[in-house]
C-alpha positions as CSV (number, residue, x, y, z in Angstrom):
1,X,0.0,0.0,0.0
2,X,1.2,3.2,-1.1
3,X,1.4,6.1,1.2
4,X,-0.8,8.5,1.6
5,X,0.8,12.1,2.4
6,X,-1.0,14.6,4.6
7,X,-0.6,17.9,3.2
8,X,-0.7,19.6,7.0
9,X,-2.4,23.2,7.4
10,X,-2.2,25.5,9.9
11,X,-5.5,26.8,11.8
12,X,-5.3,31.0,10.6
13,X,-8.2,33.0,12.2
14,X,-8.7,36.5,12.9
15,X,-8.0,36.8,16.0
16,X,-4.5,34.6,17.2
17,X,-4.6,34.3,20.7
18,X,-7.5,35.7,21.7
19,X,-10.0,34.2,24.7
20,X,-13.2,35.2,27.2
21,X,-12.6,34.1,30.5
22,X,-15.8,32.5,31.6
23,X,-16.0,32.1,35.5
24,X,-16.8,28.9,36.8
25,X,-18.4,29.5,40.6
26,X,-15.9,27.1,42.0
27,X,-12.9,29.8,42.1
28,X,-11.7,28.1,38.8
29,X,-12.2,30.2,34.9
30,X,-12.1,28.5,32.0
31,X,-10.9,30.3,28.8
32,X,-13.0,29.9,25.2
33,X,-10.9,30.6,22.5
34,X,-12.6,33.9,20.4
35,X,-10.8,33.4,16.8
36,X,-13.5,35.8,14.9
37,X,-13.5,34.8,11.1
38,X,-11.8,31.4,10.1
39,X,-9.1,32.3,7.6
40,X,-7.5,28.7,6.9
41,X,-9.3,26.1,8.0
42,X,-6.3,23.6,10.0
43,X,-5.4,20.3,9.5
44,X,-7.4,18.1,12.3
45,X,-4.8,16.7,14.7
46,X,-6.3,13.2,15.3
47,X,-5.7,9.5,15.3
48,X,-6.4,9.1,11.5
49,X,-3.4,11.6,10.7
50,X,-1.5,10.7,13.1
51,X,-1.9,7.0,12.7
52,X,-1.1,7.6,9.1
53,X,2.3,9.3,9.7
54,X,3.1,6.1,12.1
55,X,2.2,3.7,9.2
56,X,4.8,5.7,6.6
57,X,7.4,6.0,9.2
58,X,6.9,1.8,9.6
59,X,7.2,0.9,6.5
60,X,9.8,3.3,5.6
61,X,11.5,1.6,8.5
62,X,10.7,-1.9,6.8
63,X,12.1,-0.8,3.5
64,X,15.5,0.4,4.6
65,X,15.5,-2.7,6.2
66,X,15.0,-4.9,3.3
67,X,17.3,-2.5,1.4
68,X,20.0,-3.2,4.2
69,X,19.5,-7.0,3.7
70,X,19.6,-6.9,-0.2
71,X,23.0,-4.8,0.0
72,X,24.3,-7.6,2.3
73,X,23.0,-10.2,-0.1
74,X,24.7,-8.7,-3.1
75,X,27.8,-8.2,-1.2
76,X,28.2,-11.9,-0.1
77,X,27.3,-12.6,-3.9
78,X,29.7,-10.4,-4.9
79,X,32.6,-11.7,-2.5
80,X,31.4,-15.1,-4.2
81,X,32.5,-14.4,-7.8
82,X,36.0,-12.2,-7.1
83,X,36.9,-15.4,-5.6
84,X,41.2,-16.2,-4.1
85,X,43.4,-15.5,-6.6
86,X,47.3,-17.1,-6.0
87,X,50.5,-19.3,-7.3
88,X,52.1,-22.2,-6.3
89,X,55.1,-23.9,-7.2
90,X,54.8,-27.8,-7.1
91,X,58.1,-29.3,-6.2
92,X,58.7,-33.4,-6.5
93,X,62.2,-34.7,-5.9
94,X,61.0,-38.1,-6.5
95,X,61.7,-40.7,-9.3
96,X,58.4,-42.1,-11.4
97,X,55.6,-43.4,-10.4
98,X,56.5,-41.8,-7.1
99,X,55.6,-38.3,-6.6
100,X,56.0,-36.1,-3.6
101,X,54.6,-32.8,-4.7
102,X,51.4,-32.4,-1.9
103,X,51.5,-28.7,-0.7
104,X,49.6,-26.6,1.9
105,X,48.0,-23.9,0.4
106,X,47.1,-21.2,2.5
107,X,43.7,-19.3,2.1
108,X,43.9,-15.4,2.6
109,X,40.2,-15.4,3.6
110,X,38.4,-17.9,5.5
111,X,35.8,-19.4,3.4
112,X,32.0,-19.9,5.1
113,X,31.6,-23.6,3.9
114,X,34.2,-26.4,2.2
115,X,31.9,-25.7,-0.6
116,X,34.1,-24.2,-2.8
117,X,36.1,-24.7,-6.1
118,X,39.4,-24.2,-7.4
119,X,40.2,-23.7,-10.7
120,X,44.2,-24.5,-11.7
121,X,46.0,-22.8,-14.8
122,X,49.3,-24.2,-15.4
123,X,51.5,-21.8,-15.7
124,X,55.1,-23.4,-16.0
125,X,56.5,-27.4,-16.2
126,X,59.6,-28.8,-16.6
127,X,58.0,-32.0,-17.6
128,X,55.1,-34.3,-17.4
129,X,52.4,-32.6,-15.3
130,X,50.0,-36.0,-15.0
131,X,47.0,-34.7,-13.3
132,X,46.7,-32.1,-10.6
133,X,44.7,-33.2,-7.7
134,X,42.8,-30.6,-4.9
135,X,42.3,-32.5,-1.8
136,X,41.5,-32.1,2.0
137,X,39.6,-28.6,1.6
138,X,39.8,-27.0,4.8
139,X,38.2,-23.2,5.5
140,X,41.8,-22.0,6.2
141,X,42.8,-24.2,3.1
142,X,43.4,-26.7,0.7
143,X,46.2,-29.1,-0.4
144,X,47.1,-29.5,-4.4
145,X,49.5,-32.3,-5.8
146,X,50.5,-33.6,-9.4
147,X,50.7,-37.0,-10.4
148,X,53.2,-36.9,-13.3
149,X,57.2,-37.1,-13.2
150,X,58.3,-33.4,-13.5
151,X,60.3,-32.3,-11.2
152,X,58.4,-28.9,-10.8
153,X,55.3,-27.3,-11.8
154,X,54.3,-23.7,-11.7
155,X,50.3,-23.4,-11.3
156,X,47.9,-20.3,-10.6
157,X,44.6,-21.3,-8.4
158,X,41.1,-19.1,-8.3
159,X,39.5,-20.3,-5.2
160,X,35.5,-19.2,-6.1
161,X,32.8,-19.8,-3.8
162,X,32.5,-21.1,0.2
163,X,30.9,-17.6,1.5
164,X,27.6,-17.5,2.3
């Protein structure tokens, strides 16, 4: 529901301020208000306009909330696709089929969930790179290995995802 502004008016009469004191018979007066000619009709200051001022400030309250939350939303979604950029260099000093290359790797950011990927570009070899393997994801981290006989590989990892 849309909201409904009150356009508010003041009460303009002739006479500002002006009143008959009207005694009582108890010691007490009571004052009656003698405007003369009505100018500008006021505003009426009742529940309806007030009521109606409470309802805008509410859901303008509920708005900026749900403004805040879809901000927040974006952000995480955001933080989601810039992702953990780095490189590694995969050492093995062992001969075929072993391989001793298994590394630590380090996240900057503490991911949310193990629910992320990791995406490897391989970047320099100095000979057969066999497969690379992620394993053991951790928030903190992740370990990455290669199964083939070079004795080093160069590799750049996107971590995307795990932040929720």
């Amino acid at each position: 529901m849309a909201y409904k502004r009150t356009f508010w008016q003041d009460h303009v009469t002739q006479y500002e301020n002006r009143y008959k004191e009207i005694d009582n018979g108890d010691g007490t007066v009571t004052h009656e208000p003698v405007e003369g000619a009505v100018i500008q009709q006021g505003t009426a200051q009742n529940g309806a306009n007030f009521n109606n001022i409470e309802e805008g400030i509410f859901a303008a309250n509920e708005m900026g909330n749900e403004a805040i939350r879809m901000l927040q939303h974006h952000g995480q979604t955001f933080k989601k696709l810039i992702g953990e950029i780095g490189e590694v260099t995969l050492t093995n000093s062992l001969e075929y089929p072993f391989n001793n290359s298994m590394t630590t790797i380090d996240l900057v950011h503490k991911q949310d969930t193990i629910d992320y990927t990791v995406d490897i570009d391989i970047k320099n070899t100095s000979g057969d790179v066999g497969r690379i393997i992620i394993k053991d994801k951790q928030l903190n981290g992740f370990k990455i290995a290669f199964t083939g006989s070079a004795p080093s590989v160069a590799v750049r990892y996107i971590v995307k995802g795990g932040i929720y």
